[in-house]
C-alpha positions in Angstrom: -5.5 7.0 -32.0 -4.1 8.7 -29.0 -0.3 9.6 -28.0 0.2 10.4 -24.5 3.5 12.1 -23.6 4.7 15.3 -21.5 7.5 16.2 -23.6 5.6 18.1 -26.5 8.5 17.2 -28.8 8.3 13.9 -28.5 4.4 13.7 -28.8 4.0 16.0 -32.0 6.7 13.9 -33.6 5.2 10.4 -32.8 1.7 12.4 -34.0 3.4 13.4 -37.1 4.7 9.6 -38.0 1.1 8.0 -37.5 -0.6 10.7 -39.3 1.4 9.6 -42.4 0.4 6.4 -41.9 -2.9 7.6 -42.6 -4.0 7.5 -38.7 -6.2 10.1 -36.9 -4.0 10.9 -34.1 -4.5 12.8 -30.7 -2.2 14.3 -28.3 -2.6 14.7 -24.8 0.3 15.7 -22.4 -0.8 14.6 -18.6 -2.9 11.7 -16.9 -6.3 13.5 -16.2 -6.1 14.6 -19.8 -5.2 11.5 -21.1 -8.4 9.3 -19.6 -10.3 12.4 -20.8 -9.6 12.1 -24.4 -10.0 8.0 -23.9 -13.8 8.2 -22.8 -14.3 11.2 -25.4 -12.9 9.6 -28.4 -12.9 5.9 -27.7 -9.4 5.5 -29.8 -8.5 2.3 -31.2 -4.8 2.5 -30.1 -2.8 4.3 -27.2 0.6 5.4 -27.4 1.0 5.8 -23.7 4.5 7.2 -21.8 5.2 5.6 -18.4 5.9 9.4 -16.5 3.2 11.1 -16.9 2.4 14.6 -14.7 -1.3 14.2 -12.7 -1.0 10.4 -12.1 1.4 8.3 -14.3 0.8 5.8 -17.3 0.0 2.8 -15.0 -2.9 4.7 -13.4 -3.8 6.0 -16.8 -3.2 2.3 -17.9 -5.5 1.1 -15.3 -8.3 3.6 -15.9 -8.8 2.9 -19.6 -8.5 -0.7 -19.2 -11.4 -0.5 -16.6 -13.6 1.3 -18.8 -12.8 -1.3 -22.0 -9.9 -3.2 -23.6 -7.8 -0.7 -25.7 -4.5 -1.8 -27.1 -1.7 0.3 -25.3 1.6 0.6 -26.8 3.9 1.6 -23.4 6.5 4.0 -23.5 9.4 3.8 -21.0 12.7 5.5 -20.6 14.0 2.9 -18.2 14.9 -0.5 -19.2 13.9 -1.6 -15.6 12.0 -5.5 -15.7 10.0 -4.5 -12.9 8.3 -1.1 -14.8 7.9 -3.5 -17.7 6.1 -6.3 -15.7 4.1 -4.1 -14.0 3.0 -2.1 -16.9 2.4 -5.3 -18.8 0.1 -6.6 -15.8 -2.0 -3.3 -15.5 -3.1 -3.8 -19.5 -0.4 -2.5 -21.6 0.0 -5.0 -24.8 3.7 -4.0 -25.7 6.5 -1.8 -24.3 9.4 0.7 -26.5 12.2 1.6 -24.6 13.6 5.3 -25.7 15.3 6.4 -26.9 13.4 4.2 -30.4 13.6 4.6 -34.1 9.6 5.8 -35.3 9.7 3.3 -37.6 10.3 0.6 -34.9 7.1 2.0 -33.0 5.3 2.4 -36.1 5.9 -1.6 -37.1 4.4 -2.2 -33.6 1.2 -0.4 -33.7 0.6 -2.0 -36.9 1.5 -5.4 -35.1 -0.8 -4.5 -31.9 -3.8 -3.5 -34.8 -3.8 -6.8 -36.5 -3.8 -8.6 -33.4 -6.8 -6.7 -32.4 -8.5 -7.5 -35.6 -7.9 -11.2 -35.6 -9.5 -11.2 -32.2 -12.8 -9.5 -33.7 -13.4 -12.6 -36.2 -12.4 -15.3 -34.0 -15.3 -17.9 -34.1 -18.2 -17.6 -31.3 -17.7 -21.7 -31.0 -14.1 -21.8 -30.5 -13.7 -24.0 -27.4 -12.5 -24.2 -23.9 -9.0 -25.6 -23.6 -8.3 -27.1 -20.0 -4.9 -27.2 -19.1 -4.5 -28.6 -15.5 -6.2 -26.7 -13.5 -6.2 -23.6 -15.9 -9.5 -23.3 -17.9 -9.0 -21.1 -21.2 -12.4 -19.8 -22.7 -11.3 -19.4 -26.4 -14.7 -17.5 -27.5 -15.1 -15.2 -24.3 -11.7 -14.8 -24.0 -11.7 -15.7 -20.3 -9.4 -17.6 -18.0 -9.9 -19.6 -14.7 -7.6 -21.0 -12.4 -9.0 -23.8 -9.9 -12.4 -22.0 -11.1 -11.9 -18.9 -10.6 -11.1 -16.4 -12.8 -8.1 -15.1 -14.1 -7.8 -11.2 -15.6 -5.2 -11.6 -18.6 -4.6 -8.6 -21.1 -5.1 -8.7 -24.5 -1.7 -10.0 -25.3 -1.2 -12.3 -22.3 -4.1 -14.4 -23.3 -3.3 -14.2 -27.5 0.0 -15.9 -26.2 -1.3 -18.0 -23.9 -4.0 -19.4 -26.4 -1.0 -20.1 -29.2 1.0 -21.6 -26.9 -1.7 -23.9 -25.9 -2.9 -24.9 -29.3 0.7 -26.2 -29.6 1.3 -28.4 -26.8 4.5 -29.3 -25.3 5.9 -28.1 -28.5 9.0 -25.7 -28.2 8.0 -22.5 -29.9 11.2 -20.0 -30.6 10.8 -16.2 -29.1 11.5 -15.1 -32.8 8.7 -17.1 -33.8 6.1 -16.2 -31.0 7.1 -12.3 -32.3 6.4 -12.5 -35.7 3.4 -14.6 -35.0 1.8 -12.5 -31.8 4.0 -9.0 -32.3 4.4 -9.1 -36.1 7.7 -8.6 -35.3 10.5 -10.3 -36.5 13.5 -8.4 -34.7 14.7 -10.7 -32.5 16.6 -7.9 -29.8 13.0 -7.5 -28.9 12.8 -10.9 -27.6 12.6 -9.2 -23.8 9.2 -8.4 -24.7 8.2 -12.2 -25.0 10.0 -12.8 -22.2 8.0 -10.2 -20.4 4.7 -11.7 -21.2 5.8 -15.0 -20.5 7.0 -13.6 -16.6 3.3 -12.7 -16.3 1.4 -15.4 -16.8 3.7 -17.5 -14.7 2.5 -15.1 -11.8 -0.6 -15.4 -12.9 -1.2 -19.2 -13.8 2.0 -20.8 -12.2 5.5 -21.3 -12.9 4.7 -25.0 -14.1 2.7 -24.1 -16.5 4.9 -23.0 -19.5 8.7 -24.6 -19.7 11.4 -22.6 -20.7 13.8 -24.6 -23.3 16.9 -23.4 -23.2 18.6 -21.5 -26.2 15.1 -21.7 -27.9 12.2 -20.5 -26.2 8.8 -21.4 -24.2 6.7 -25.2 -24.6 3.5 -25.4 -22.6 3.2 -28.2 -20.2 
């Protein structure tokens, strides 16, 4: 596992949490350094902070994502939608706002771990869902729109695909984040939200409905 942040304070103590979780944890304090240790080690999870020295999380986002799909856990000290969208659309799976309680972030990467390992087994036969004019590969893990294709991250297409397998049913926030996040605090419903905000840009606004006071129903 790796932690990116500048403030050494912050990293060590983050470091110090997942090692007693039992993880084998890296630190790296700056952009370059953190798509170094990436490619060296190949970590299974990234804690990644938003302002980074060298180039910033987004480009260090980017990078990694490019190379392959690596669960990022994105740290932010601004509560801006924007730095959230964005960092969601460049690969980042979830998003902490600091300042957050460790064992709020360590619930999370235990959330974004089991996701990952429910993807591993998924059936190769699973099928292709075709939802107007949206294709969704359920075995590849791909996504076309008027047949072409789509990039999603990780978490963009685990939501899309429950969604789907559920349609026109209205499916709570709290729901989608104990089911998607593991996560049953419902102050981190922003984080569905989020997602949700991203694949309308992606797919269309028509394609999921928000119900009001409840959640999200795919049309």
């Amino acid at each position: 596992m790796l932690v990116v942040d500048d403030d050494p304070t912050i990293a060590e103590a983050v470091a110090v949490r997942l090692r007693a979780e039992g993880f084998i944890v890296r630190i790296a304090t700056d952009g370059p350094a953190a798509v170094a240790a990436c490619r060296a080690d190949d970590p299974h999870l990234v804690v990644l902070d938003l302002m980074l020295p060298g180039f910033d999380g987004l480009e260090v986002c980017r990078r990694i994502q490019a190379d392959r799909p690596v669960p990022v856990l994105m740290l932010t000290a601004r509560a801006d939608e924007t730095d959230m969208l964005v960092g969601l659309g460049v690969g980042a799976d979830d998003y902490l706002i600091k300042p957050f309680s460790m064992r709020e972030l360590v619930a999370r990467v235990h959330a974004l771990l089991r996701r990952t390992d429910r993807v591993s087994q998924q059936p190769a036969s699973a099928p292709v869902v075709v939802l107007g004019d949206v294709q969704l590969d359920l075995a590849e893990r791909r996504v076309r729109r008027h047949a072409v294709e789509v990039h999603l991250t990780r978490t963009e297409f685990d939501l899309l695909a429950y969604l789907a397998a559920r349609p026109r049913a209205a499916v709570a926030r709290e729901v989608l984040l104990a089911e998607l996040w593991g996560w049953g605090d419902v102050a981190s419903s922003r984080t569905v939200d989020s997602h949700i905000k991203a694949l309308r840009r992606k797919l269309g606004s028509e394609l999921i409905r928000t119900v009001q006071g409840v959640g999200y129903a795919l049309e």
